[in-house]
TIGU-589623 format. One record per residue (C-alpha): residue in one letter; residue number from 1; x, y, z. Coordinates in steps of 0.5 Angstrom, whole numbers, plus 500, padded with zeros to 3 digits. Layout:
! residues N
+------+-----+-----+-----+-----+
| code | pos |   u |   v |   w |
+------+-----+-----+-----+-----+
|    A | NUM |   X |   Y |   Z |
...
+------+-----+-----+-----+-----+
***
This chain:
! residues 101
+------+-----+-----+-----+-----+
| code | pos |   u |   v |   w |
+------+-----+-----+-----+-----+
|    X |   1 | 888 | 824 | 635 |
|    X |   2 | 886 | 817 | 632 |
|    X |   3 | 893 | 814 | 634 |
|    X |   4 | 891 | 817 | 642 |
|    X |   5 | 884 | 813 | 641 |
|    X |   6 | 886 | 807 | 639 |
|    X |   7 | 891 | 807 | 645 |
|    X |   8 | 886 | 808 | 650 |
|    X |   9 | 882 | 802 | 646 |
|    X |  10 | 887 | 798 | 647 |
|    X |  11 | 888 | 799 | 655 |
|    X |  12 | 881 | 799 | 656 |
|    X |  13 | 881 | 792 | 652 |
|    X |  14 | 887 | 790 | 658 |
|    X |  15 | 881 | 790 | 664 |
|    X |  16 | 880 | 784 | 666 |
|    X |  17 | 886 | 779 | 661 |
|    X |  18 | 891 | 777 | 665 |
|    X |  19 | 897 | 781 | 665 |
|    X |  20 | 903 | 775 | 662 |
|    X |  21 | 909 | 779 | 665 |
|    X |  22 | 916 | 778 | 670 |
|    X |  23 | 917 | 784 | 674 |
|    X |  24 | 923 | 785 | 679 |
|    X |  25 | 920 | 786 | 686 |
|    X |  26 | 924 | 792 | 690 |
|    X |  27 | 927 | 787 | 694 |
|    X |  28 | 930 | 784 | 688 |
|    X |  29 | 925 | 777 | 687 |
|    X |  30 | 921 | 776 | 681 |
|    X |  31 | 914 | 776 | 681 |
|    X |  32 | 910 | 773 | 676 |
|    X |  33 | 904 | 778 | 675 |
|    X |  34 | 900 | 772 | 672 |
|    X |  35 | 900 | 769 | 679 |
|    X |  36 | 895 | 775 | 681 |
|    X |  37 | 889 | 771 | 676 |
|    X |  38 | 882 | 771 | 678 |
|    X |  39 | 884 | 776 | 683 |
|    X |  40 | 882 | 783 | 684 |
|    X |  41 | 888 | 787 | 682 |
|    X |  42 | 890 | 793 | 681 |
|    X |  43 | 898 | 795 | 677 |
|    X |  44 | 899 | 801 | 679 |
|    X |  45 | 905 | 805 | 675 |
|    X |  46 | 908 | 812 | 679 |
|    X |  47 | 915 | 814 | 678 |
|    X |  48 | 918 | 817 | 685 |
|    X |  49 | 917 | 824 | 681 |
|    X |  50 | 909 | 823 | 682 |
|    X |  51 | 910 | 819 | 690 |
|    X |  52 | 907 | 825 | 693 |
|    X |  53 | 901 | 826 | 689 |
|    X |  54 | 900 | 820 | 687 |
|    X |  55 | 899 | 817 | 695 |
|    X |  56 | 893 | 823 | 695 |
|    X |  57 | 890 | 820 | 689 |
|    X |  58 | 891 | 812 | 691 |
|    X |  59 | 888 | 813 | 697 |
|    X |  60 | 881 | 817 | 695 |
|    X |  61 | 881 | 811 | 690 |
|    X |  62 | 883 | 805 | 695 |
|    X |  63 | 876 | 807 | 699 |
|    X |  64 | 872 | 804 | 692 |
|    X |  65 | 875 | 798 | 691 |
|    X |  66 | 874 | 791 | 695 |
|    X |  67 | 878 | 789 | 702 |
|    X |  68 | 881 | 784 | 698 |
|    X |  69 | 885 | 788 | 692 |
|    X |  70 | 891 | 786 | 691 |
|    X |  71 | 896 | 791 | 689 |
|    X |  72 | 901 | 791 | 686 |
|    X |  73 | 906 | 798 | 685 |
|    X |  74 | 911 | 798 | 680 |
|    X |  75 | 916 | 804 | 679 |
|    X |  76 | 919 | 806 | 672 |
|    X |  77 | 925 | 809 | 672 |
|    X |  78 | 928 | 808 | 679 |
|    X |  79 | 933 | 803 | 681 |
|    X |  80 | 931 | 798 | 688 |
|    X |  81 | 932 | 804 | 693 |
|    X |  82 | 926 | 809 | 691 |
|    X |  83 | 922 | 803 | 690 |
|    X |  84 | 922 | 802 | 698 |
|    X |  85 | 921 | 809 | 699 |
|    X |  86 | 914 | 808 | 695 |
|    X |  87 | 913 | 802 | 699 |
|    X |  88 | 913 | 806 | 706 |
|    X |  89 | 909 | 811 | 703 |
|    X |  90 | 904 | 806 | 700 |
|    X |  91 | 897 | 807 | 702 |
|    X |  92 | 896 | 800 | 703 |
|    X |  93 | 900 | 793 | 703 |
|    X |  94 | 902 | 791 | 696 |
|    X |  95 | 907 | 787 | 692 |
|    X |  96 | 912 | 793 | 690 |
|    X |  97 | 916 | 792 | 684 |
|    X |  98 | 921 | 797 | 679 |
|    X |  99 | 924 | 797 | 672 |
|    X | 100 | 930 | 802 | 672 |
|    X | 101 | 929 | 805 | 665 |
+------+-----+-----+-----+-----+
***
């Protein structure tokens, strides 16, 4: 369990630092996740395992967040073409990267 904890000390440590990474966008451009500093953003990591599940839970979490949030969903595990399907099911506009493994 302390392994866990620190786990979660580390994340929770993440909150509001900007996150220093390039991802691969669904259409295949890169994205600078940098580039969202000073925004309100929200990373969100799904897999097409979860989509549906995942699009109930967004969409009640979405209601709490400013209208300006930017979102950005990133799909572990598929290739570019299960990334579009998470795109049209998305809750709101957002930038939809992937990572294959």
């Amino acid at each position: 369990i302390g392994a866990e904890a620190q786990a979660v000390i580390q994340r929770h440590g993440l909150i509001g630092k900007a996150l220093e990474l390039e991802l691969t966008t669904a259409d295949g451009q890169r994205f600078a996740l940098g580039s969202q500093h000073g925004k309100v953003t929200v990373v969100y990591v799904w897999s097409a395992v979860w989509m549906p599940k995942a699009v109930e839970n967004l969409r009640r979490f979405q209601q709490e967040l400013p209208p300006e949030t930017q979102w950005v969903f990133l799909s572990l595990g598929t290739p570019p073409d299960l990334a579009n399907i998470g795109k049209a099911a998305a809750p709101s506009p957002g930038t939809h990267c992937y990572h294959p493994s």
